[in-house]
RODO-2510 file (C-alpha; in nm, 4 decimals, decimal comma):
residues 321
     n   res          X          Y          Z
     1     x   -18,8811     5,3533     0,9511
     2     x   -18,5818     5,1395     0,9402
     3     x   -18,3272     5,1527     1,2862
     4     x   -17,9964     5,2480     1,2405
     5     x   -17,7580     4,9974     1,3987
     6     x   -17,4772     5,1809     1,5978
     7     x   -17,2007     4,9965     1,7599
     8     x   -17,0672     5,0782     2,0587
     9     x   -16,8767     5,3908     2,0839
    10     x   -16,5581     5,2367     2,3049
    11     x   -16,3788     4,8489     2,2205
    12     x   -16,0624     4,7735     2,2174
    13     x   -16,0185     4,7589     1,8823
    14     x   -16,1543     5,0702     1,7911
    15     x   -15,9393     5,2250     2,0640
    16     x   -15,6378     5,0734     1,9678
    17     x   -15,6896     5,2167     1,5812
    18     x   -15,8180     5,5126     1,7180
    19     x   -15,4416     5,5452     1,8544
    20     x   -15,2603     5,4171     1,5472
    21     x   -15,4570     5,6482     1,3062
    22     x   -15,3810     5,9620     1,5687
    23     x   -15,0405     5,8577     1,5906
    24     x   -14,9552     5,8406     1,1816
    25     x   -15,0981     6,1734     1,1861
    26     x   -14,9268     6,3347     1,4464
    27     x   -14,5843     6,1892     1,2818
    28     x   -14,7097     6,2957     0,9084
    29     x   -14,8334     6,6728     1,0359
    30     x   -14,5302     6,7151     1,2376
    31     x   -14,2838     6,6660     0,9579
    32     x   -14,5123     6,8373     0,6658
    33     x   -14,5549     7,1471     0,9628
    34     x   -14,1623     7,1312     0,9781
    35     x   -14,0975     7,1306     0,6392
    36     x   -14,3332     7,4455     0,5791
    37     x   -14,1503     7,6167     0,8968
    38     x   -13,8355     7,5439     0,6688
    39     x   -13,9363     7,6981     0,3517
    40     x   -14,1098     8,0085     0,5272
    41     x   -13,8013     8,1311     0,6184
    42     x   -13,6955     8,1404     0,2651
    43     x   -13,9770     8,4068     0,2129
    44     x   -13,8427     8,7237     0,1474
    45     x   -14,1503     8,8651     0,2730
    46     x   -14,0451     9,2567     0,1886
    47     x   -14,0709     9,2112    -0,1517
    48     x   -14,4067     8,9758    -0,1108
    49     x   -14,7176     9,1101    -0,3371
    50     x   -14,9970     8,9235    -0,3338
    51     x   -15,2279     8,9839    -0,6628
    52     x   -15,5371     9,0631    -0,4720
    53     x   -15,7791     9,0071    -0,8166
    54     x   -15,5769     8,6233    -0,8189
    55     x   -15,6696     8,5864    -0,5246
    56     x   -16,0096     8,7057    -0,4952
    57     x   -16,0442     8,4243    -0,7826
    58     x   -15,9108     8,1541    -0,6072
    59     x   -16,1522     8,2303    -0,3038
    60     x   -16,4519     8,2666    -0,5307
    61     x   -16,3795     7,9094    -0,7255
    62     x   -16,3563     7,7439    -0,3707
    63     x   -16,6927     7,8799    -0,2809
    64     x   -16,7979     7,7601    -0,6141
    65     x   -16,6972     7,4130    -0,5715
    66     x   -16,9286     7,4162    -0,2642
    67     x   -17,2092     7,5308    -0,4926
    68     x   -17,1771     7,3000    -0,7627
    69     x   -17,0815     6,9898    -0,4652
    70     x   -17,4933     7,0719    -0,3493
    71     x   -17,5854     7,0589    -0,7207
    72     x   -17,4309     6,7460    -0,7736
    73     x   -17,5912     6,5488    -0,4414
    74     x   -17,8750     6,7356    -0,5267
    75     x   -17,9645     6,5890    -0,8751
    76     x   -17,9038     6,2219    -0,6867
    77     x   -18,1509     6,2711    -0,4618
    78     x   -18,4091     6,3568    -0,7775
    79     x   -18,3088     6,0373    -0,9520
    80     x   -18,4045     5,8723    -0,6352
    81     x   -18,7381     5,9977    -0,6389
    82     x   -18,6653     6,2710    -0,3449
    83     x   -18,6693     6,6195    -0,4928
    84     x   -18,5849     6,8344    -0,2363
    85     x   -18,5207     7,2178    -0,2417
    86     x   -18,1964     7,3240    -0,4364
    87     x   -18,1079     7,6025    -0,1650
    88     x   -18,1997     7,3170     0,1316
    89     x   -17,9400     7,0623    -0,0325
    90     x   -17,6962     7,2866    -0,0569
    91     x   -17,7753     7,3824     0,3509
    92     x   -17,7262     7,0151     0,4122
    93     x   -17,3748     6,9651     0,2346
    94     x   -17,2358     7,2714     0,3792
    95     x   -17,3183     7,2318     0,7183
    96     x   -17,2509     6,8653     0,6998
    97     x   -16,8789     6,9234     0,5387
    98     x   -16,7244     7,0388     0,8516
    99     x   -16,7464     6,6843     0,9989
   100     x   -16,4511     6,6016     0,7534
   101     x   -16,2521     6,7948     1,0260
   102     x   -16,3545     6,5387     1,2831
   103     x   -16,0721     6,2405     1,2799
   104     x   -16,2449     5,9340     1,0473
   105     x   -16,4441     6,1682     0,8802
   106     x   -16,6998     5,9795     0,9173
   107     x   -16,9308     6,2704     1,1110
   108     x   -16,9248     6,4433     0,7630
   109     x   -17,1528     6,1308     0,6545
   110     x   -17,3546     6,0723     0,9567
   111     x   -17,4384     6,4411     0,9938
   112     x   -17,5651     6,4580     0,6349
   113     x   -17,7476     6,1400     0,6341
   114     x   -17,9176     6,2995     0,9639
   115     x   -18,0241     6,6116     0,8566
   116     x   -18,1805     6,4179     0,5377
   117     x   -18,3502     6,2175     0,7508
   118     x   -18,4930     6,5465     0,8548
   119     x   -18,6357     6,6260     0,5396
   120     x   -18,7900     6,2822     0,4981
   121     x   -18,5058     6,1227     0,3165
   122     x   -18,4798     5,7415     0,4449
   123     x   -18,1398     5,6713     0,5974
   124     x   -18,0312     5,4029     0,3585
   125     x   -18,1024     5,6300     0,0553
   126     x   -17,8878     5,9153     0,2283
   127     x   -17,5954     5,6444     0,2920
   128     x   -17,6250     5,5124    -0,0687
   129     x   -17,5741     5,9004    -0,2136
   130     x   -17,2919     5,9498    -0,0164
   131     x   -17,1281     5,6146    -0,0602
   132     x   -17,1684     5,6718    -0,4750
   133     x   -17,0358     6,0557    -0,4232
   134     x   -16,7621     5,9292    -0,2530
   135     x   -16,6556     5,6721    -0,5393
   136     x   -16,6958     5,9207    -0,7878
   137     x   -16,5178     6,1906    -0,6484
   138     x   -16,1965     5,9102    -0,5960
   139     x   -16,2683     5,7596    -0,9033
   140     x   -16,2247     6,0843    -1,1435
   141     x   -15,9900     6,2244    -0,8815
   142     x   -15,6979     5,9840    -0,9681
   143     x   -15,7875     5,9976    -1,3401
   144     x   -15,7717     6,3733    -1,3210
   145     x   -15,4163     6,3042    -1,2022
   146     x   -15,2965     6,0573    -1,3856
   147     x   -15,1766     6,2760    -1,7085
   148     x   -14,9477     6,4467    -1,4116
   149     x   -14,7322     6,1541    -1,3814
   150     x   -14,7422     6,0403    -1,7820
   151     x   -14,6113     6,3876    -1,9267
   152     x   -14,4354     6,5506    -1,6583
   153     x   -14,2435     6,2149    -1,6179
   154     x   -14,2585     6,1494    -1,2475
   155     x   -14,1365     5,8639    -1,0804
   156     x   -14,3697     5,8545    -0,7536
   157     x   -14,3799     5,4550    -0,7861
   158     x   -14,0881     5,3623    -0,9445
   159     x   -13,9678     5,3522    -1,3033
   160     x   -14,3327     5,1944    -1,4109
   161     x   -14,4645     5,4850    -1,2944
   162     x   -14,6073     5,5966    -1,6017
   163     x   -14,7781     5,2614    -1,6520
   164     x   -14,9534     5,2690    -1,3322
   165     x   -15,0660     5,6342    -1,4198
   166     x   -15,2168     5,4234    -1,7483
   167     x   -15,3756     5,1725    -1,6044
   168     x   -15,6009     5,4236    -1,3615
   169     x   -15,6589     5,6169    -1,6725
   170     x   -15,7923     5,2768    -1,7772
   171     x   -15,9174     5,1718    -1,4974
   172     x   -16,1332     5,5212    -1,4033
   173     x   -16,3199     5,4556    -1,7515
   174     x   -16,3904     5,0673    -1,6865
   175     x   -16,5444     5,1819    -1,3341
   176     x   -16,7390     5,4345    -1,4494
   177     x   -16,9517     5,2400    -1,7000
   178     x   -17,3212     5,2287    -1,4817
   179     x   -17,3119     4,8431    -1,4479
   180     x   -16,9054     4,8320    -1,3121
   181     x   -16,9768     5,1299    -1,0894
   182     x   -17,3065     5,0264    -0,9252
   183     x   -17,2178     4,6742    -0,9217
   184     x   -16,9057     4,7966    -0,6786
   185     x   -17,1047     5,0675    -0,4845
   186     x   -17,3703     4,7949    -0,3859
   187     x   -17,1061     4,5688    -0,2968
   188     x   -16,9812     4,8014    -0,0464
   189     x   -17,3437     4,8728     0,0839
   190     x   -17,3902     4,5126     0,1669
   191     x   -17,0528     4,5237     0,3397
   192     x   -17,1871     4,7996     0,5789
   193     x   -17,5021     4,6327     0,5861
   194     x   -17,7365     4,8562     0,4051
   195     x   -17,9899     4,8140     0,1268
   196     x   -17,7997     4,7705    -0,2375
   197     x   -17,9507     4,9931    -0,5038
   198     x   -18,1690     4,9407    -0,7448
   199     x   -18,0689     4,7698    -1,0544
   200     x   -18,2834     5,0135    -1,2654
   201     x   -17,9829     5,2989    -1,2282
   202     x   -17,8351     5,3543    -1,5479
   203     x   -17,5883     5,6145    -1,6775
   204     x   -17,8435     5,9049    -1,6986
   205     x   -17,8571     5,8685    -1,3397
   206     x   -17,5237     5,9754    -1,2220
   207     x   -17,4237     6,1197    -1,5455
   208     x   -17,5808     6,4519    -1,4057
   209     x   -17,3636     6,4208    -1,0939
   210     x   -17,0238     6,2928    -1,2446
   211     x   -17,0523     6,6115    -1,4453
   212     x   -17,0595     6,8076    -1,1620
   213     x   -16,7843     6,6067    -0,9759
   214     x   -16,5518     6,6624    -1,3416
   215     x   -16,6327     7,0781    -1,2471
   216     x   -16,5509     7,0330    -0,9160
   217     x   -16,1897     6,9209    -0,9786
   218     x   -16,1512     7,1509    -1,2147
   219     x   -16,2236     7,4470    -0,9796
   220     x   -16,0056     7,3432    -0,6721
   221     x   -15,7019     7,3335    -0,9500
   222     x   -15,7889     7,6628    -1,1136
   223     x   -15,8466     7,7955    -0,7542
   224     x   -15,4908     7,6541    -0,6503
   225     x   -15,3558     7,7920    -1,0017
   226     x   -15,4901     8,1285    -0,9220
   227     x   -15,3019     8,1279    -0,5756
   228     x   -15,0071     8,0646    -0,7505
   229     x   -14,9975     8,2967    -0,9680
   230     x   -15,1037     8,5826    -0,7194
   231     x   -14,7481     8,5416    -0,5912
   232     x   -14,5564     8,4183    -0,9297
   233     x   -14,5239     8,3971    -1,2883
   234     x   -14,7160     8,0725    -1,3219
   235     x   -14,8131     8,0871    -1,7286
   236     x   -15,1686     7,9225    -1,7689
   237     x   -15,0572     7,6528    -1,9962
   238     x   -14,8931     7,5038    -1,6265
   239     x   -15,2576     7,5047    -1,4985
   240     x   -15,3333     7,1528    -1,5984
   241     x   -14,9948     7,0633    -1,4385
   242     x   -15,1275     7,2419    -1,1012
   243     x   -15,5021     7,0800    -1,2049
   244     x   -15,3392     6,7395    -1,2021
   245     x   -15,1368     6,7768    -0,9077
   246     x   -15,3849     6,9599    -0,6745
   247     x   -15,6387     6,6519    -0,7848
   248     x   -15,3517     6,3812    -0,6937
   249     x   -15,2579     6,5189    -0,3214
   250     x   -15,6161     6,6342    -0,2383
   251     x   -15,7736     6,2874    -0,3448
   252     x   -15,5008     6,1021    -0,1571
   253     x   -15,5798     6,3472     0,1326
   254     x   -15,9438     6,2645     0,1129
   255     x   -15,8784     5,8728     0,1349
   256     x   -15,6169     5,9036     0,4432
   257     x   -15,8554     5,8274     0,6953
   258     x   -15,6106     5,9079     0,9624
   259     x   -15,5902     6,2867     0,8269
   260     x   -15,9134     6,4973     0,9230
   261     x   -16,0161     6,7295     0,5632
   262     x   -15,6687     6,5552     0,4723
   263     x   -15,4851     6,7880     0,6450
   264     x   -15,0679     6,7000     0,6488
   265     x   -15,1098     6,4569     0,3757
   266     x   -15,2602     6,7273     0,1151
   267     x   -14,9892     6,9587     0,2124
   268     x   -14,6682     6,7175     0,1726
   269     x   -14,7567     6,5760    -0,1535
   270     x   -14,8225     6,9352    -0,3236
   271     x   -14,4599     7,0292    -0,1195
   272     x   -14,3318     6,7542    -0,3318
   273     x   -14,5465     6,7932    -0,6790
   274     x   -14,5661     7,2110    -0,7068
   275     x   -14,1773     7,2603    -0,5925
   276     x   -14,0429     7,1959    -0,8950
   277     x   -14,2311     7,4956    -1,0704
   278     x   -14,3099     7,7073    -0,7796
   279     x   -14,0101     7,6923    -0,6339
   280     x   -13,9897     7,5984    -0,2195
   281     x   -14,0927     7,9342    -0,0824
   282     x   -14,3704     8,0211    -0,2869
   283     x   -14,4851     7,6209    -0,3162
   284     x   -14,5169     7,6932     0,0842
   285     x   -14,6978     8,0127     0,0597
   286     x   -14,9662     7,8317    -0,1814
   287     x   -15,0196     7,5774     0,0054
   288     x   -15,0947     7,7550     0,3380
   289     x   -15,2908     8,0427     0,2087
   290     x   -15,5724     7,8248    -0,0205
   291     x   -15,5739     7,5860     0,2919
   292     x   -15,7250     7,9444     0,5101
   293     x   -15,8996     8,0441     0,2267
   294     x   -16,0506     7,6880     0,2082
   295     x   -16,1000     7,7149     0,5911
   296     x   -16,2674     8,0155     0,6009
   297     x   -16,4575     7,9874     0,2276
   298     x   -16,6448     7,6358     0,4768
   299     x   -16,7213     7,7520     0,7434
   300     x   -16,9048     8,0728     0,5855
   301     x   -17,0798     7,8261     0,3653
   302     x   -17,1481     7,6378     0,6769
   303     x   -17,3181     7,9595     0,8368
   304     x   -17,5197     8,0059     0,5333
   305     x   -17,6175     7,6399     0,5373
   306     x   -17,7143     7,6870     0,8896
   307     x   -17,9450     7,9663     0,8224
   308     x   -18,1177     7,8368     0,5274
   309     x   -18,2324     7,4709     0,7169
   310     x   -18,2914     7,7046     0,9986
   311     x   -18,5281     7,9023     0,7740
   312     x   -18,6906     7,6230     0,5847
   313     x   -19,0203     7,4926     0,7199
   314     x   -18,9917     7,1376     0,8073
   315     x   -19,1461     6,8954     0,5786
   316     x   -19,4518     6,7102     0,6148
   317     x   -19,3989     6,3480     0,7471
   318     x   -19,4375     6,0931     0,4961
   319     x   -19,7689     5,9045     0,5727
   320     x   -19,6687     5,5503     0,6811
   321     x   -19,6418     5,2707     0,3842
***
């Protein structure tokens, strides 16, 4: 059984970015919390009707996305030769996703890898899952949002906006042929030190899980698309405008390693992107209510998760090689 190296918890140079990533996010959630404040009191909350079936959609879709997330990890883990239970994967993603809460976000990882570990999952196999996940779910975020900026004509980096929205398009297909995407995954395993994968993994290997990571957008931005239209006229041929903008501000949130679950960051780019056609109130009202919804849809999941690897015997240890 291979040792996991772990550093030691307090240096001075993890201190000091310790302070510089808490500081960027106090100064980011203190304006995005302001600017909220600002357009709540727009709200003419009277005359407020929340569709309760829209809504009851948008909650479901989340809860989805956790589903399909398990199925996704889950059918890596097969291609890796360890077929664990479906219901047992989807215990260790949900109970593992609240560590994206945690500042770094890197107890989301750690705590999955562990309870893996638990099921007889070797450590650098758990670390190599997440680490391809993680690239995937980037990777097909930003193309997922790149049609945003080419037809709604946005101007987020300039006037060559549209050709950097071209270029990911580009990009996202060039990285997710098997040999581009592997070849960059095991260069950042050898970076953190851990075993590269093996050069066997082809296409049919992640195909299986890319799918599911394509589904997964595609929920969150019907699920935000649902909150907006519980509280306006939002016509669904502006859901793959919401789809493309959700996708652009959540996978920007998930890369901001400073934000925990992206929190500030998710909310002042949709501010900026969903205004336009939602108008500032109601943009502010979406935006708050799917990240509760999100909140609570988690940490029920969580519970769940709990339960089931409470409930499932332990595994037989693997007999030494």
């Amino acid at each position: 059984m291979s040792a996991v190296n772990i550093k030691p918890a307090f240096t001075p140079r993890r201190i000091a970015w310790l302070v510089v990533k808490l500081a960027i996010f106090a100064v980011v959630l203190t304006f995005v919390v302001g600017a909220l404040v600002d357009r709540f009191r727009a709200v003419d909350w009277r005359n407020l009707r929340p569709d309760a079936a829209c809504l009851g959609g948008a909650v479901a879709l989340l809860a989805m996305s956790g589903v399909v997330s398990g199925t996704g990890y889950r059918m890596l883990l097969v291609s890796f030769g360890y077929p664990i239970r479906w219901t047992t994967m989807l215990g260790v993603v949900w109970v593992s996703q609240l560590g994206k809460y945690v500042p770094g976000k890197l107890l989301s990882v750690a705590g999955g890898m562990w309870l893996l570990k638990k099921q007889n999952v070797p450590v650098a196999v758990g670390m190599a899952i997440n680490v391809m996940l993680m690239g995937l779910y980037v990777v097909v975020g930003l193309m997922v949002a790149a049609p945003l900026v080419v037809f709604e004509k946005l101007t987020l980096l300039g006037p060559l906006t549209w050709l950097w929205s071209l270029l990911i398009l580009a990009g996202g297909v060039v990285m997710l042929h098997p040999r581009v995407f592997v070849g960059a995954i095991n260069l950042g395993l050898r970076r953190l030190g851990r075993e590269p994968l093996a050069s066997r993994l082809c296409l049919r290997d992640y195909g299986g899980p890319l799918a599911m990571v394509c589904f997964q957008w595609l929920l969150i931005g019907m699920a935000f698309w649902l909150a907006a239209r519980s509280v306006a006229d939002v016509p669904l041929a502006r859901a793959p405008f919401v789809i493309s903008a959700t996708a652009l501000a959540v996978t920007i949130g998930f890369v901001a390693v400073f934000a925990p679950a992206g929190l500030g960051v998710r909310e002042g780019l949709l501010l900026l992107l969903l205004a336009p056609l939602l108008g500032d109130a109601t943009t502010a009202i979406v935006i708050v209510s799917v990240r509760f919804f999100q909140v609570v849809v988690e940490a029920s999941l969580a519970g769940v998760g709990a339960i089931i690897l409470r409930l499932t015997p332990a595994p037989a240890p693997e007999p030494p090689r």
